[in-house]
ChimeraX commands (.cxc) that place a marker at each C-alpha (Angstrom):
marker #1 position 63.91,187.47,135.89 radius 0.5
marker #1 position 63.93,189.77,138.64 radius 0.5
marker #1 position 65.48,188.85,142.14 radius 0.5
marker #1 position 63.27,189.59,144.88 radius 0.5
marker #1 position 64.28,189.97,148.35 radius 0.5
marker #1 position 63.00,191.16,151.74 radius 0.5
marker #1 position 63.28,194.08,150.93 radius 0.5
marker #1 position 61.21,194.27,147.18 radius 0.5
marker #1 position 59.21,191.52,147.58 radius 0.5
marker #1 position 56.03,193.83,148.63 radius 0.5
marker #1 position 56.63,196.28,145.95 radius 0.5
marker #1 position 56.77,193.81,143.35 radius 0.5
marker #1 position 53.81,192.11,143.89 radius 0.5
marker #1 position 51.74,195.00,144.91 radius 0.5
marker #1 position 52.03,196.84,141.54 radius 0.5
marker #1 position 49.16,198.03,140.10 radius 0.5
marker #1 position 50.09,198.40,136.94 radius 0.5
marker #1 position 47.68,195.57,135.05 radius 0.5
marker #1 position 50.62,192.65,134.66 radius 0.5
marker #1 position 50.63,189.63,136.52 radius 0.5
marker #1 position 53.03,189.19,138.82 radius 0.5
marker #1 position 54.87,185.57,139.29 radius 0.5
marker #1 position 56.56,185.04,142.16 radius 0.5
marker #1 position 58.86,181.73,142.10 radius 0.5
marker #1 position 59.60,180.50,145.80 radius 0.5
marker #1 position 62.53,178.06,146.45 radius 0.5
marker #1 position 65.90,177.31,147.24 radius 0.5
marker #1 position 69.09,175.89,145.95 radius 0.5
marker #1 position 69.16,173.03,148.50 radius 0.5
marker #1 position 66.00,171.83,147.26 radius 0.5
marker #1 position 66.03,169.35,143.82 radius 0.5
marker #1 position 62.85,169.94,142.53 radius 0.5
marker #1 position 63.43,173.79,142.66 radius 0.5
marker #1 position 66.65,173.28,140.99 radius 0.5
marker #1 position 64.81,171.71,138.18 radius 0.5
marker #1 position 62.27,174.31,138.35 radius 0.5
marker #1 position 65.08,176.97,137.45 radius 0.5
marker #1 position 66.57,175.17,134.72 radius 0.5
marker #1 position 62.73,175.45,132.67 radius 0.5
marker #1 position 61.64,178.78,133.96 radius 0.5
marker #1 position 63.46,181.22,131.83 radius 0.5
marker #1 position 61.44,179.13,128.90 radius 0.5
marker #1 position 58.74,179.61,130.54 radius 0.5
marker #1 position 59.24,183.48,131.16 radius 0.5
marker #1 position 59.96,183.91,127.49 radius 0.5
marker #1 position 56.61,181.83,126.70 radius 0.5
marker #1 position 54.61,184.71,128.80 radius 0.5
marker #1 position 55.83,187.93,128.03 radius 0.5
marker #1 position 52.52,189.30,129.28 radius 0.5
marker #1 position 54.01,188.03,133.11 radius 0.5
marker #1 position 56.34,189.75,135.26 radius 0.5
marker #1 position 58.62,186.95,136.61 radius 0.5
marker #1 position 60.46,187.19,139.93 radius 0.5
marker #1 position 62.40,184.89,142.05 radius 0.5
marker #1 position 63.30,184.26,145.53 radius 0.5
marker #1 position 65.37,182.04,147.66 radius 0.5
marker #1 position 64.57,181.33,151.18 radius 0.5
marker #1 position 67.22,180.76,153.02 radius 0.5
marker #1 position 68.02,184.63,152.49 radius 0.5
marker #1 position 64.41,186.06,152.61 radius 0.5
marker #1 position 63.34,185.25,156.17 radius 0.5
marker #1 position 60.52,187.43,155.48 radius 0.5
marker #1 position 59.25,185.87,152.72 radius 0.5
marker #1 position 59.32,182.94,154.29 radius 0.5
marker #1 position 56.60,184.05,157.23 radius 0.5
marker #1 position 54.83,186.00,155.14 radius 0.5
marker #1 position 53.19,183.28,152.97 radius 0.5
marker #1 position 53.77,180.88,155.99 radius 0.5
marker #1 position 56.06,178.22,153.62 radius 0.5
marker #1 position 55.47,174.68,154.60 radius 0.5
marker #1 position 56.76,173.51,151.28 radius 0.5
marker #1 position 58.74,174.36,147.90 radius 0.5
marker #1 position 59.00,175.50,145.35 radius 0.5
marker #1 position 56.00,177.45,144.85 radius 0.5
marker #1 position 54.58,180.33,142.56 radius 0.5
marker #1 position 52.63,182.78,143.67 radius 0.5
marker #1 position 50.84,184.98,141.20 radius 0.5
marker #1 position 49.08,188.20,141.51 radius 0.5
marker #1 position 47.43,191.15,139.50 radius 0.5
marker #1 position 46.70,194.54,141.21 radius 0.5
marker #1 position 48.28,193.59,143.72 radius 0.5
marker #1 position 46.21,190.68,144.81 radius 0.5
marker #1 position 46.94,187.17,144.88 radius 0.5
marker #1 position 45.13,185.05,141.89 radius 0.5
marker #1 position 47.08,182.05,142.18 radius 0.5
marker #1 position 49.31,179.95,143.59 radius 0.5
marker #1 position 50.92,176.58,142.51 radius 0.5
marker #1 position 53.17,174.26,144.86 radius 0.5
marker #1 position 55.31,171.74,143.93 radius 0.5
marker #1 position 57.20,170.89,140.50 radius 0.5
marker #1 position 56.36,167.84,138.18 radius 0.5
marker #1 position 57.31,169.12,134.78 radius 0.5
marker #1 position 57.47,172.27,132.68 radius 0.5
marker #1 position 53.53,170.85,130.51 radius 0.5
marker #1 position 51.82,170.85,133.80 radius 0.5
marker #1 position 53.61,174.44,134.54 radius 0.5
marker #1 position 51.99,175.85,131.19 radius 0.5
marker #1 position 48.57,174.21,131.51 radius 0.5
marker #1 position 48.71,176.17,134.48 radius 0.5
marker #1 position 49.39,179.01,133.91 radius 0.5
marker #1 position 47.05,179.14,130.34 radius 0.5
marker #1 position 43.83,178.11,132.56 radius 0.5
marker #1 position 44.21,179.39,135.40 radius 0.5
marker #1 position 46.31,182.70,135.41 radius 0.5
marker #1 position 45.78,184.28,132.35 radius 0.5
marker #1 position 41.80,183.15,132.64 radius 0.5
marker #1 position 41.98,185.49,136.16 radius 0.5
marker link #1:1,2 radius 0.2
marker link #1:2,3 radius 0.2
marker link #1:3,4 radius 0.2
marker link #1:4,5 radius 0.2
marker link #1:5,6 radius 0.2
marker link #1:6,7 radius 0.2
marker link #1:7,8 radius 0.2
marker link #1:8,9 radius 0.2
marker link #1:9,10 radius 0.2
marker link #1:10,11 radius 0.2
marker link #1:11,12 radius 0.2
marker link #1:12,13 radius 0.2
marker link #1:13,14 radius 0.2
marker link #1:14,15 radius 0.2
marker link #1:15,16 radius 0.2
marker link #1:16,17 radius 0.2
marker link #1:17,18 radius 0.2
marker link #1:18,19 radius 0.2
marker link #1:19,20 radius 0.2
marker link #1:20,21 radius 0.2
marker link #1:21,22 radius 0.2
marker link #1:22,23 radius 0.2
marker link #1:23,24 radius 0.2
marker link #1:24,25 radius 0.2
marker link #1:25,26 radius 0.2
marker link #1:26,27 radius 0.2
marker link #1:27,28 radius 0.2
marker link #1:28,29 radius 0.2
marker link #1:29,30 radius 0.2
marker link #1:30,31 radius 0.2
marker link #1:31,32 radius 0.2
marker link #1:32,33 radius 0.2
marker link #1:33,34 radius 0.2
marker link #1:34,35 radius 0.2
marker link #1:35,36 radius 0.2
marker link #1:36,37 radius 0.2
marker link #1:37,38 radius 0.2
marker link #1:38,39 radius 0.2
marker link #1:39,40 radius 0.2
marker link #1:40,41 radius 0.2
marker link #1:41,42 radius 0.2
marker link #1:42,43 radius 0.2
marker link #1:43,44 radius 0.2
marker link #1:44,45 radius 0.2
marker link #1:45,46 radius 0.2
marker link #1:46,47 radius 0.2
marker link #1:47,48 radius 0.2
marker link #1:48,49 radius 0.2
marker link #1:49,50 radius 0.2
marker link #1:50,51 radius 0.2
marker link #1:51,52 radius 0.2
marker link #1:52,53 radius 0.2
marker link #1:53,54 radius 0.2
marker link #1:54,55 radius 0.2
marker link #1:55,56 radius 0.2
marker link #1:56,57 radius 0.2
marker link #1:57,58 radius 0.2
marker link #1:58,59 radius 0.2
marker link #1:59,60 radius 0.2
marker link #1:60,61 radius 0.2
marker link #1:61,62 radius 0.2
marker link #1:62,63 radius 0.2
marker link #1:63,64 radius 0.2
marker link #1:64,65 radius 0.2
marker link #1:65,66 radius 0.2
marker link #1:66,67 radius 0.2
marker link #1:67,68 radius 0.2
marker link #1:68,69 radius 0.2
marker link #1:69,70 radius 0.2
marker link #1:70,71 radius 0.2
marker link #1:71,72 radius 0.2
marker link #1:72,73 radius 0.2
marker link #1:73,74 radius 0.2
marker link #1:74,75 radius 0.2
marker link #1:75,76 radius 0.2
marker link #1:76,77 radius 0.2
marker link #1:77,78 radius 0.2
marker link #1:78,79 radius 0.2
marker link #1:79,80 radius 0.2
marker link #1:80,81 radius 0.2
marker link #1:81,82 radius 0.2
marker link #1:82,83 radius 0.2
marker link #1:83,84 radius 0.2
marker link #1:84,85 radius 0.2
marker link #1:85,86 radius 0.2
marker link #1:86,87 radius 0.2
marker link #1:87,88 radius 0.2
marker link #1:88,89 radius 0.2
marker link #1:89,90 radius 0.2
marker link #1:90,91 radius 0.2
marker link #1:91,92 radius 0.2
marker link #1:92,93 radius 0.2
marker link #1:93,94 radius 0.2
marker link #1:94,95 radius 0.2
marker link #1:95,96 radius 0.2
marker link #1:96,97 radius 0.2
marker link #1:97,98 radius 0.2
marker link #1:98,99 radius 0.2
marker link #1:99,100 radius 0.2
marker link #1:100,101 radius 0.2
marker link #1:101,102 radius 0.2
marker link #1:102,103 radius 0.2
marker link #1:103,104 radius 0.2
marker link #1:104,105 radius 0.2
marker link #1:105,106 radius 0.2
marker link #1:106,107 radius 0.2
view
C-alpha cells in the first residue's frame, strides 16, 4: 500500500490510467483507524483491480483541508481522476467489502 503525503496525494488520485484509486484517511491516535489498518492489507489483496494508498493526518496538513476532515477514518475513492466514492467511519471489514462490491466497482 502506497504512502501518500502532501506532496503525492494529487498525483495519485488524479491518474488517469483506468484503476480506481483508494485513498485510506486516518491516524494512529484514532482506534477505529487502528483497526481499520489491521484488515486493510486483506482487503487490498481481495481487490487487486484497486490502487490502495494511505495517509495519516497529523503529517498531511494538506490533506486534511483539502477534503475538509471532520471525521476518521475515511476512504476516498476515485477513477480518472474523479471522486466516485467515499466511505467514513469503520464498523467491520463485511461492511468494508459490501462496499466496495456495490458501490465502487459498480462506478
Amino acid at each position: 500500500m502506497e504512502q501518500i503525503t502532501d506532496k503525492n496525494f494529487r498525483e495519485f488520485l488524479e491518474k488517469k490510467d483506468g484503476r480506481v484509486k483508494a485513498l485510506k484517511i486516518g491516524s494512529q491516535t484514532c482506534p477505529p483507524c487502528r483497526r481499520l489498518d489491521v484488515v486493510l492489507p486483506k482487503i487490498t489483496e481481495q481487490f487487486p483491480q484497486i490502487d490502495f494508498g494511505k495517509a495519516d493526518l497529523d503529517q498531511s496538513l494538506s490533506i486534511w483541508k483539502y477534503f475538509s476532515i471532520m471525521s476518521i477514518p475515511q476512504i476516498f475513492f476515485y477513477k480518472n481522476g474523479k471522486q466516485i466514492a467515499q466511505i467514513e467511519g469503520y464498523d467491520n471489514s463485511l461492511d468494508l467489502i459490501a462496499f466496495i462490491k456495490t458501490e465502487v466497482l459498480k462506478a
